[in-house]
C-alpha positions, 0 to 999 in steps of 0.5 A, a space after each residue: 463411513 468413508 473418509 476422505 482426505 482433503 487438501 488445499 492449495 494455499 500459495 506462500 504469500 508473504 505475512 506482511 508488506 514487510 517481507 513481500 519484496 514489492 513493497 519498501 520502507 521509506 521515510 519522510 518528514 510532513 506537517 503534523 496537519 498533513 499526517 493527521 488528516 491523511 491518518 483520519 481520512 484513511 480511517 474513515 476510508 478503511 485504509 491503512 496510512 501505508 495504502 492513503 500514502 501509496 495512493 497520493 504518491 501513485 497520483 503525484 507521479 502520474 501528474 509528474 509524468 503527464 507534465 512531459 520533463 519526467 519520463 519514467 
């Protein structure tokens, strides 16, 4: 029987959004309706809060940038 050795290349990535240095905690206040609705519709969506909020803040910044007075 021959044994062979294998070996896999699994690069460091980072254990949660936490420690990966793309991402930041920030905080804000919203209604409790608006908390509430984007936390059902991201269940229903298979998303984490985190991913619904980062979506809705990618949009808004692209209206706002669309809208000429930003340049960002």
């Amino acid at each position: 029987m021959v044994q062979t050795e294998l070996q896999l290349f699994v690069p460091d990535k980072p254990k949660s959004k936490r420690q990966d240095p793309n991402f930041t905690k920030i905080t804000a206040d919203v209604s409790r309706d608006n908390a509430a609705k984007v936390r059902a519709i991201s269940a229903l969506c298979d998303i984490s809060f985190s991913e619904a909020v980062d979506e809705a803040l990618a949009d808004w910044i692209e209206k706002k940038k669309a809208d000429k007075k930003f340049e960002i």
